[in-house]
C-alpha positions as CSV (number, residue, x, y, z in Angstrom):
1,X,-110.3,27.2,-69.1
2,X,-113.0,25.3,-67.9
3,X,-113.4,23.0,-64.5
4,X,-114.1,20.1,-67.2
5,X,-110.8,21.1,-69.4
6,X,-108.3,21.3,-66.3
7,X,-109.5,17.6,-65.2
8,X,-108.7,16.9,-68.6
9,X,-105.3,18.7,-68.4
10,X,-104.8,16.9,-65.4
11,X,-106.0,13.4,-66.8
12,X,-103.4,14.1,-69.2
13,X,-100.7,15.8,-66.8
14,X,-101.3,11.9,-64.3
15,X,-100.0,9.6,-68.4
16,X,-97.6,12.2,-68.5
17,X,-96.6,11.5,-65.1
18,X,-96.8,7.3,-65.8
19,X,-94.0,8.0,-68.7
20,X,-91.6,9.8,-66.5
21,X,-92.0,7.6,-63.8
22,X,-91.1,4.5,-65.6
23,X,-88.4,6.7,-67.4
24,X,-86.4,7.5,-63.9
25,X,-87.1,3.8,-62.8
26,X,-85.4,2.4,-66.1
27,X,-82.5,4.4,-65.6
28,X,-82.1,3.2,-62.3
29,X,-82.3,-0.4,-63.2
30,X,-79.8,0.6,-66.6
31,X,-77.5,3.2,-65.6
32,X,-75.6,2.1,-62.2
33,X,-74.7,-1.6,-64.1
34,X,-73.6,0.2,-67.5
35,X,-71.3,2.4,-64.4
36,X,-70.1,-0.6,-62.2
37,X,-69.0,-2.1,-65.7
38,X,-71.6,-5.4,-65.2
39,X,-72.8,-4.5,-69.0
40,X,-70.4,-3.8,-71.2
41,X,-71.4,-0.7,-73.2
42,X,-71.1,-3.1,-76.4
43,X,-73.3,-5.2,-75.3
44,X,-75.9,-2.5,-75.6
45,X,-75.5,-0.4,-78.3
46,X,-78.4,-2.3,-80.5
47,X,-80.4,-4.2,-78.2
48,X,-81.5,-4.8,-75.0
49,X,-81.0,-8.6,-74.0
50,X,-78.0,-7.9,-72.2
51,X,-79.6,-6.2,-70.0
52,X,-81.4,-8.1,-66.5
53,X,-85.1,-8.8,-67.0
54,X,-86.7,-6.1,-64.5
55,X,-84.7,-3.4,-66.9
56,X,-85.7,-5.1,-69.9
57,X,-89.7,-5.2,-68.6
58,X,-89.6,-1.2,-67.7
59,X,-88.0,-0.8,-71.0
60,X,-90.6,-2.6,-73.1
61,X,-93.1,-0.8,-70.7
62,X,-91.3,2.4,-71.3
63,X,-92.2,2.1,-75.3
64,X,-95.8,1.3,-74.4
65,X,-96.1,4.8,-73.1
66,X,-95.6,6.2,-76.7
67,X,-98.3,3.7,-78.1
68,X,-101.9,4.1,-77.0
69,X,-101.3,6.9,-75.0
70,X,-100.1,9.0,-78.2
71,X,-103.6,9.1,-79.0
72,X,-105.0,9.4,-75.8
73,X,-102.9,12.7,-75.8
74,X,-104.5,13.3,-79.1
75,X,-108.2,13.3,-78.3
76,X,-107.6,15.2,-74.9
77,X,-106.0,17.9,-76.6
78,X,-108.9,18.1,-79.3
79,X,-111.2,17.8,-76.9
80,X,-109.8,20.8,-74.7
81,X,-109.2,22.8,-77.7
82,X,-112.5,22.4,-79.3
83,X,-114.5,23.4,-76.2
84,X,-117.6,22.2,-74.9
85,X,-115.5,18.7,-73.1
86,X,-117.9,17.1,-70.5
87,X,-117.8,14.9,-67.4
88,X,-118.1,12.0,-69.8
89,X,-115.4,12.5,-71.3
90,X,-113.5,13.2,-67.9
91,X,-114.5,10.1,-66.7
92,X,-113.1,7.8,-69.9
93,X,-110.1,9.8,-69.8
94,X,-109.5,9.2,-66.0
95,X,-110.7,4.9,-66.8
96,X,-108.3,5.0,-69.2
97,X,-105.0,6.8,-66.9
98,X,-105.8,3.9,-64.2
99,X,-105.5,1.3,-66.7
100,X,-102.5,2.8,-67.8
101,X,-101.1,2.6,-64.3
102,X,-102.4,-1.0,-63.6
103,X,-101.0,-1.8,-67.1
104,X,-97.7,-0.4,-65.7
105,X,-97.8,-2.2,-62.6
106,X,-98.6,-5.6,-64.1
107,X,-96.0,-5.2,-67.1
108,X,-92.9,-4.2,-64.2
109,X,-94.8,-6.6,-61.4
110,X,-95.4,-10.3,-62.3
111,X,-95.9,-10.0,-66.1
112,X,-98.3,-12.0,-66.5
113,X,-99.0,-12.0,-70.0
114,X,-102.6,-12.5,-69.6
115,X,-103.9,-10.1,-67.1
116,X,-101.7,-7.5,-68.9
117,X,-103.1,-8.3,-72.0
118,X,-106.9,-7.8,-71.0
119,X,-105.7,-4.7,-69.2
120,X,-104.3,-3.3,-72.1
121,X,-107.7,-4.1,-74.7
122,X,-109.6,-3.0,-71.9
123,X,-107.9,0.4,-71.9
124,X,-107.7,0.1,-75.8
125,X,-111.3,-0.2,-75.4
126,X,-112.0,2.9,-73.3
127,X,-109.8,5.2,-75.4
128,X,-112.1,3.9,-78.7
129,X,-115.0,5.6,-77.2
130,X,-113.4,8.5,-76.0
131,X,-112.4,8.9,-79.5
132,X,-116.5,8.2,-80.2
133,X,-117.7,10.4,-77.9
134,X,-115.3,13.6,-78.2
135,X,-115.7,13.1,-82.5
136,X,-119.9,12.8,-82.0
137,X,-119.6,15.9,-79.6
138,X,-117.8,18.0,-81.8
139,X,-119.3,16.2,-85.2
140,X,-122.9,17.0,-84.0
141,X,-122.4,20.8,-82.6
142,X,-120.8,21.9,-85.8
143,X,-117.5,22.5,-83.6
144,X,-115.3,20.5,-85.8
């Protein structure tokens, strides 16, 4: 494996990371009220409004780790399995982890809509053309 595929690997180790994170910190916001009998189980067999709004935020942010970053997981993998990946596409792959992460922070933080919207296209955005650039790479040497 190259230098270029292991950042990848890692790029793609730090999402991984992001998904777990928010995992463990839902289940600490879910699990000890669902115990201490605050939330009936009932009350949360369908849906998740019974629940406070700091567990409902990591939840909603918890499904947004199985959205964009599906794909993200996608083109790295192609990208590592094809051969040839580049520092470009280290760099987009890294741009796009951070937003992630501030995507995260925003979502769990203050919420506020806007800023978390613009951080989300934004990171939309940078996994477009890491889709452009690893499918031109591999388009143009015949790799594909």
């Amino acid at each position: 494996m190259t230098l270029v595929e292991k950042f990848l690997l890692v790029a793609m180790a730090l999402q991984a990371a992001l998904t777990f994170f928010v995992l463990v910190r839902m289940g600490q916001e879910r699990v000890p009220r669902v115990m201490r009998g605050e939330i009936p189980m009932r009350d949360i067999a369908v849906d998740r409004e019974a629940y406070p709004l700091k567990a409902r935020l990591l939840s909603n942010n918890f499904d947004n780790q199985f959205q964009l970053p599906v794909l993200f997981y996608v083109v790295v993998i192609l990208a590592i399995t094809a051969g040839g990946a580049n520092w470009a596409e280290v760099a987009l792959a890294y741009f796009f982890v951070a937003l992630r992460y501030f995507h995260t922070a925003i979502h769990t933080g203050t919420n506020n809509v806007m800023q978390r919207f613009q951080v989300y296209v934004a990171g939309f955005g940078v996994l477009a053309l890491l889709w452009l650039v690893v499918l031109l790479r591999l388009l143009l040497s015949g790799a594909a």
